[in-house]
BALOBA-1460 file (C-alpha; in Angstrom, 3 decimals):
// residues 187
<rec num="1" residu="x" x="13.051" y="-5.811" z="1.648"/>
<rec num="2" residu="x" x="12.358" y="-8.565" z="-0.944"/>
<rec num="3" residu="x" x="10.099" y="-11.034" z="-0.192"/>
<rec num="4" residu="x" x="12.648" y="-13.856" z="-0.664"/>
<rec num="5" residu="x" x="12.008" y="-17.117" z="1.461"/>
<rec num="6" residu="x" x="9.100" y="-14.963" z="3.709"/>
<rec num="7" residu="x" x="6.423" y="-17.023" z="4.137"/>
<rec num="8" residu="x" x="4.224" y="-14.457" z="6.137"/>
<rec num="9" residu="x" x="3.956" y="-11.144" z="5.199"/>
<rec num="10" residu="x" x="1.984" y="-8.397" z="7.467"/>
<rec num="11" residu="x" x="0.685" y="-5.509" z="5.915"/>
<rec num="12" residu="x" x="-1.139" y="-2.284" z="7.096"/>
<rec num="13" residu="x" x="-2.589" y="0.168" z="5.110"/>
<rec num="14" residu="x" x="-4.021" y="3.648" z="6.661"/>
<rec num="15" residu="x" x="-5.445" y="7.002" z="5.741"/>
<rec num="16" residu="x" x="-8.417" y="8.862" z="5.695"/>
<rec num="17" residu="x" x="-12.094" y="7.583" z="3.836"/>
<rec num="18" residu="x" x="-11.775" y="8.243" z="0.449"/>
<rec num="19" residu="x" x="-8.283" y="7.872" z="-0.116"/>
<rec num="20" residu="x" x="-8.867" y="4.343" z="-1.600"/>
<rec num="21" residu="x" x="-7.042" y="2.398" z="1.582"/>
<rec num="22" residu="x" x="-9.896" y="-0.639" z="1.660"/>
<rec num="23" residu="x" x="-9.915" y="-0.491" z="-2.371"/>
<rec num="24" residu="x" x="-5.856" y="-1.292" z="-2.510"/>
<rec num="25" residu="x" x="-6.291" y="-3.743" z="0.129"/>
<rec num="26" residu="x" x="-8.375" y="-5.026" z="-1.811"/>
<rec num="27" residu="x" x="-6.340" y="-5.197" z="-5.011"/>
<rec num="28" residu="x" x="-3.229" y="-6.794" z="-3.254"/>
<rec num="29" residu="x" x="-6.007" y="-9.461" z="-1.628"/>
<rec num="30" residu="x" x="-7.024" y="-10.241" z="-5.399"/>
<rec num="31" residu="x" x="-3.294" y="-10.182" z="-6.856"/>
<rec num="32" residu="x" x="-1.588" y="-12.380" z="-4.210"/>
<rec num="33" residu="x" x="-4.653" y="-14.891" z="-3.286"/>
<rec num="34" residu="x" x="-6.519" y="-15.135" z="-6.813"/>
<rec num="35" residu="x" x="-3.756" y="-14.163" z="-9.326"/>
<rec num="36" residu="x" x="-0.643" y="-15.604" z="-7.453"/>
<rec num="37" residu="x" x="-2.429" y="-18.722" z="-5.708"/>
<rec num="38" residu="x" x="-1.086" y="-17.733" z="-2.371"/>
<rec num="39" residu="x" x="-2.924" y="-17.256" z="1.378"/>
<rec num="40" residu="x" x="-4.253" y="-14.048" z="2.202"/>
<rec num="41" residu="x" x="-6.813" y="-12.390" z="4.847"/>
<rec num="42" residu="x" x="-8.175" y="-8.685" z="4.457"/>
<rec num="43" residu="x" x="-9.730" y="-7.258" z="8.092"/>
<rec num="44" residu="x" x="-10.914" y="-3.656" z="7.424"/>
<rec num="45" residu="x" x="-11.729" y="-1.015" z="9.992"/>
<rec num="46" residu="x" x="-13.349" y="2.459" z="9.631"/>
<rec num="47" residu="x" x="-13.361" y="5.345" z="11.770"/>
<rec num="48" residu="x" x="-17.375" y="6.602" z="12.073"/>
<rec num="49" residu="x" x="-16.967" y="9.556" z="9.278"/>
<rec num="50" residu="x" x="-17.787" y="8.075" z="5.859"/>
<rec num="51" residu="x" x="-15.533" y="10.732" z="4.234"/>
<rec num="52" residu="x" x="-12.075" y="11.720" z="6.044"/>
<rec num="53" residu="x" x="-12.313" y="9.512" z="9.049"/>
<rec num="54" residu="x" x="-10.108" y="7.242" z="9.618"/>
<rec num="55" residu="x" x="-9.597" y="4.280" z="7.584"/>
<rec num="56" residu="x" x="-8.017" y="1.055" z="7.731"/>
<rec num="57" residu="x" x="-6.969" y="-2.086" z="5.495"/>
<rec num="58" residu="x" x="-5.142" y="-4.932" z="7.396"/>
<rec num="59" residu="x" x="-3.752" y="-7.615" z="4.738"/>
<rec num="60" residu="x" x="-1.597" y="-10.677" z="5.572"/>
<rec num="61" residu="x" x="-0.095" y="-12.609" z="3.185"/>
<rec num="62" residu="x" x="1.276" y="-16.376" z="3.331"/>
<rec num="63" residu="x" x="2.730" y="-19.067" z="1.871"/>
<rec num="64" residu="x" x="0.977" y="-21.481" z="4.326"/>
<rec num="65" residu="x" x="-2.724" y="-21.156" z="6.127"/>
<rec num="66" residu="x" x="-2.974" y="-18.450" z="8.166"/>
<rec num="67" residu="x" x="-3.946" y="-18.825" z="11.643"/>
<rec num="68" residu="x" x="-5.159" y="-15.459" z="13.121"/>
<rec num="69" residu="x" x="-6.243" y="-12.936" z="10.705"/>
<rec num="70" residu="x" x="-5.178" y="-9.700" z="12.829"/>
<rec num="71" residu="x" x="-2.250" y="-7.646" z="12.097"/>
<rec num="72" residu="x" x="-0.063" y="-7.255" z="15.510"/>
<rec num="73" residu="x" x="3.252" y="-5.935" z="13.909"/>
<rec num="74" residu="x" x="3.429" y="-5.252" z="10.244"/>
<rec num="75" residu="x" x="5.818" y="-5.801" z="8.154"/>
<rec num="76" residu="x" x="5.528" y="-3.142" z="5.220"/>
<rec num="77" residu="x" x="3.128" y="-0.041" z="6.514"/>
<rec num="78" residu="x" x="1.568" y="2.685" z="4.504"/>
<rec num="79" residu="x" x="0.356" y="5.587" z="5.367"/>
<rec num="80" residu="x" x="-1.923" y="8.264" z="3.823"/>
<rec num="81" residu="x" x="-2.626" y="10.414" z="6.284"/>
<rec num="82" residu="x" x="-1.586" y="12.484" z="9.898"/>
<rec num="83" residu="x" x="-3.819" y="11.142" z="12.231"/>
<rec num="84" residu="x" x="-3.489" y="7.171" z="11.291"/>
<rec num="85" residu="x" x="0.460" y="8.518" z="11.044"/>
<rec num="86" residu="x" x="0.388" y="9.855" z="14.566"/>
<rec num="87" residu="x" x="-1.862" y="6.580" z="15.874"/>
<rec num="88" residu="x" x="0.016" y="3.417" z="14.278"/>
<rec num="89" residu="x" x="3.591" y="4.348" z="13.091"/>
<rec num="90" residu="x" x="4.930" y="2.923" z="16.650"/>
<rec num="91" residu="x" x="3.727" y="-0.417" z="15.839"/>
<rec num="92" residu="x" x="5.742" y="-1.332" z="12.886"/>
<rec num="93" residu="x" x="8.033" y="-4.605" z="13.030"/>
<rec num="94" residu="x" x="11.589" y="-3.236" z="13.757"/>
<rec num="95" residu="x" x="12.865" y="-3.645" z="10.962"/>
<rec num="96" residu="x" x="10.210" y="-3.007" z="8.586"/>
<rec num="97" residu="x" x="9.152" y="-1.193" z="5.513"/>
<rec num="98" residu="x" x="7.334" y="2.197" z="6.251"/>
<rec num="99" residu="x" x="5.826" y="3.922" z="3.390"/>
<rec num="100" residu="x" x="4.132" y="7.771" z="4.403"/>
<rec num="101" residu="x" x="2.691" y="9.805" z="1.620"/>
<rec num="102" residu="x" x="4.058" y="13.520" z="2.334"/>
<rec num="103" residu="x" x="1.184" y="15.438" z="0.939"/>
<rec num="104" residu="x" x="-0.263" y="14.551" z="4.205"/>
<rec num="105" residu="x" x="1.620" y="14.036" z="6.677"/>
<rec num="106" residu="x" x="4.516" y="15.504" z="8.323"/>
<rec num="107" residu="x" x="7.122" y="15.331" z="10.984"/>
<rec num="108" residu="x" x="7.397" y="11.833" z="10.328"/>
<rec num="109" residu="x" x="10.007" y="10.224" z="12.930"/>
<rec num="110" residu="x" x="11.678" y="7.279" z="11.228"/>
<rec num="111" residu="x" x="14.936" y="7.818" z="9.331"/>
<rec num="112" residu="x" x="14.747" y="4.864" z="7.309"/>
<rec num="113" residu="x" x="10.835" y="5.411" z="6.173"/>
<rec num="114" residu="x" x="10.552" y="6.022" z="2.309"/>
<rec num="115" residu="x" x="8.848" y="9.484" z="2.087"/>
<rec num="116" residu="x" x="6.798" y="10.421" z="-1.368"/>
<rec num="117" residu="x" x="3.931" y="13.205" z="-1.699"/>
<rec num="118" residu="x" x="2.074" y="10.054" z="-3.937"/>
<rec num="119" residu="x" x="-1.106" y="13.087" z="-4.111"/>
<rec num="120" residu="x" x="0.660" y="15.850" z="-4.968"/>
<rec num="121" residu="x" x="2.333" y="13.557" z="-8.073"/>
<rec num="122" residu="x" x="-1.156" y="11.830" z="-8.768"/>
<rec num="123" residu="x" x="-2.382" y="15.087" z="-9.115"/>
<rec num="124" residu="x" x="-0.106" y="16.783" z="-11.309"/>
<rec num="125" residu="x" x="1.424" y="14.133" z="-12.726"/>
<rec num="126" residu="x" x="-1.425" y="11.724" z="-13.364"/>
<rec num="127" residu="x" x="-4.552" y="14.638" z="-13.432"/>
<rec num="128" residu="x" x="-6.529" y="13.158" z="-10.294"/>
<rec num="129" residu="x" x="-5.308" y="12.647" z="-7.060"/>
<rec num="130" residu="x" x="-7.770" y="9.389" z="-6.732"/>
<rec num="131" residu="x" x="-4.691" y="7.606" z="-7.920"/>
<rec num="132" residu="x" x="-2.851" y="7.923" z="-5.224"/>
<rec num="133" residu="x" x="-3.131" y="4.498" z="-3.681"/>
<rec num="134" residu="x" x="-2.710" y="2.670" z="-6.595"/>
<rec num="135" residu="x" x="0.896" y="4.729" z="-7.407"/>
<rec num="136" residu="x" x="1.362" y="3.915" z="-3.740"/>
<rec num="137" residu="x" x="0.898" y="0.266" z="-4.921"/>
<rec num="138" residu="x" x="3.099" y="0.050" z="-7.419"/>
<rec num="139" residu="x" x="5.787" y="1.882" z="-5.161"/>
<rec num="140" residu="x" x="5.355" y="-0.782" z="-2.549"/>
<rec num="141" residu="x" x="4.832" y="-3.777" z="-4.715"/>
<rec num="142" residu="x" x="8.242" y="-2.713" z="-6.789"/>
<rec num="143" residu="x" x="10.357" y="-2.167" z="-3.364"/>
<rec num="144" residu="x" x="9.491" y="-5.287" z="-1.111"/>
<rec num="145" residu="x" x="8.496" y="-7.226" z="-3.941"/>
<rec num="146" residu="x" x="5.562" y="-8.208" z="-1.886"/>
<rec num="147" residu="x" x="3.356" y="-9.194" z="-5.329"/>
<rec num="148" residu="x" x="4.430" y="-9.160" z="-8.818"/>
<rec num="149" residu="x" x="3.447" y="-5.689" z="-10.954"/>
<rec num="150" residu="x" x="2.187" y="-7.506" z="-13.585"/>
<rec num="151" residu="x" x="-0.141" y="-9.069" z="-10.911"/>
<rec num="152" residu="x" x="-1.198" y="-6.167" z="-9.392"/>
<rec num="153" residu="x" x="-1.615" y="-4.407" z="-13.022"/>
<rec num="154" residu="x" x="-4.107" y="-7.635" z="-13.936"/>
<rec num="155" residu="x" x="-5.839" y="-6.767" z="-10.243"/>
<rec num="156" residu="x" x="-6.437" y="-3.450" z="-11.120"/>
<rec num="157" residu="x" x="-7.655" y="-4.361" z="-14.522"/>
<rec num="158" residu="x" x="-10.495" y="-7.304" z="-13.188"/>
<rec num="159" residu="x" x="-11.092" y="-5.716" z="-10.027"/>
<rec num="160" residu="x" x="-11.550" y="-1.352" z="-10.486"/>
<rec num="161" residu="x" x="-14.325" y="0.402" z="-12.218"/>
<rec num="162" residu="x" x="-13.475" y="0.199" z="-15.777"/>
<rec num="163" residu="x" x="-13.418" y="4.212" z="-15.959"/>
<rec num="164" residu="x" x="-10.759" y="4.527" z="-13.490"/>
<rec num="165" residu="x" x="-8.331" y="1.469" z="-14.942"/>
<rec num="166" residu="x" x="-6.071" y="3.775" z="-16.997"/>
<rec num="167" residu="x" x="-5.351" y="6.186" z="-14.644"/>
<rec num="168" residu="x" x="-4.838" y="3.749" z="-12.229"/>
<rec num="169" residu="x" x="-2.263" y="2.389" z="-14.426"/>
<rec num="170" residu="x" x="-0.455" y="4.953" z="-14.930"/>
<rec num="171" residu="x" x="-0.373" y="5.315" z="-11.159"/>
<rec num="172" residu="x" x="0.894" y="1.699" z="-11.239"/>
<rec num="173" residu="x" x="3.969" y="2.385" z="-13.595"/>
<rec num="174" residu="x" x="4.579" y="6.033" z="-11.753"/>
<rec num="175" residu="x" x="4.977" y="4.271" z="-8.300"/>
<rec num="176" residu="x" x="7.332" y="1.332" z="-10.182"/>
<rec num="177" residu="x" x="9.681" y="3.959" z="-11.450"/>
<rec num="178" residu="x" x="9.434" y="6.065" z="-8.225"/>
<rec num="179" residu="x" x="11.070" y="2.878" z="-6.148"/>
<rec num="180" residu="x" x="13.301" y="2.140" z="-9.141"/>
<rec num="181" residu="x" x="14.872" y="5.567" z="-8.329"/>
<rec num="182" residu="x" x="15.007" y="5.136" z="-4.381"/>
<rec num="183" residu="x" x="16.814" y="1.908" z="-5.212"/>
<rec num="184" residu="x" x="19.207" y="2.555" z="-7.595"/>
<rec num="185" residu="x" x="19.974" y="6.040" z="-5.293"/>
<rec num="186" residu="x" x="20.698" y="3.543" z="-2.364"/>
<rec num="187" residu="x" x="23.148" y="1.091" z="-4.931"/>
């Protein structure tokens, strides 16, 4: 799914607190709107834990002003975790992108969803699974094109604690080549 000629794109992000869902919103806010000049809208929502609740990043981005800031039907969807899994997978535009990280969540439905433990390789493959959502990033950003890598690299570099940049770019490049393989398996 390339973003070629889209002028709206919907976008839902989900998992539990702490897996860094509001913080990648956040970065693909910065890197489409700031970095890439284009129209974008973040609504966040929060189960009532502060740790392992549910979590929530909504993101639309346009080519035009956008009207109404709520997510009905996303486009691109990923998810982090079983419960937001079990609650929102149903409400994906047919047709659409779904992204679930495995480490978490199982039984997942859809033959066409793109299926990736993004912990479990954070963690061993990165030392911390923290990174998680930012490999996720660079997954989704690579297959639907949705923002340019080296936008979201520049993001991650003005916009996350300076400790965390370099293992969040490595997370970045991890995710890139992780959708470079589900392409070129699909060519």
């Amino acid at each position: 799914m390339e973003n070629k000629g889209r002028s709206k794109i919907e976008i839902t992000l989900s998992g539990a607190g702490g897996q860094g869902i509001v913080v990648a919103g956040y970065v693909i806010v910065y890197a489409a709107g700031i970095l890439e000049g284009r129209e974008v809208v973040q609504v966040i929502s929060y189960g009532p834990e502060a740790r392992l609740g549910s979590s929530r990043s909504d993101v639309i981005i346009s080519d035009s002003p956008i009207a109404y800031p709520k997510v009905k039907t996303p486009d691109i969807m990923l998810i982090m975790n079983q419960e937001s899994y079990n609650k929102l997978h149903n409400n994906l535009k047919e047709g659409g992108v779904l992204i679930v990280d495995t480490t978490f969540v199982e039984g997942v439905q859809e033959e066409s969803a793109y299926k990736v433990p993004f912990t479990r390789y954070a963690r061993e493959e990165i030392g911390s699974p923290v990174v998680a959502n930012m490999m996720a990033l660079g997954f989704m950003s690579r297959l639907t094109g949705i923002i340019k890598i080296e936008s979201l690299k520049q993001a991650i570099q003005d916009k996350v604690k300076k400790s965390f940049v370099t293992l969040n770019l490595q997370a970045v490049e991890k995710g890139v080549h992780l959708a470079e393989d589900f392409i070129n398996n699909q060519a």
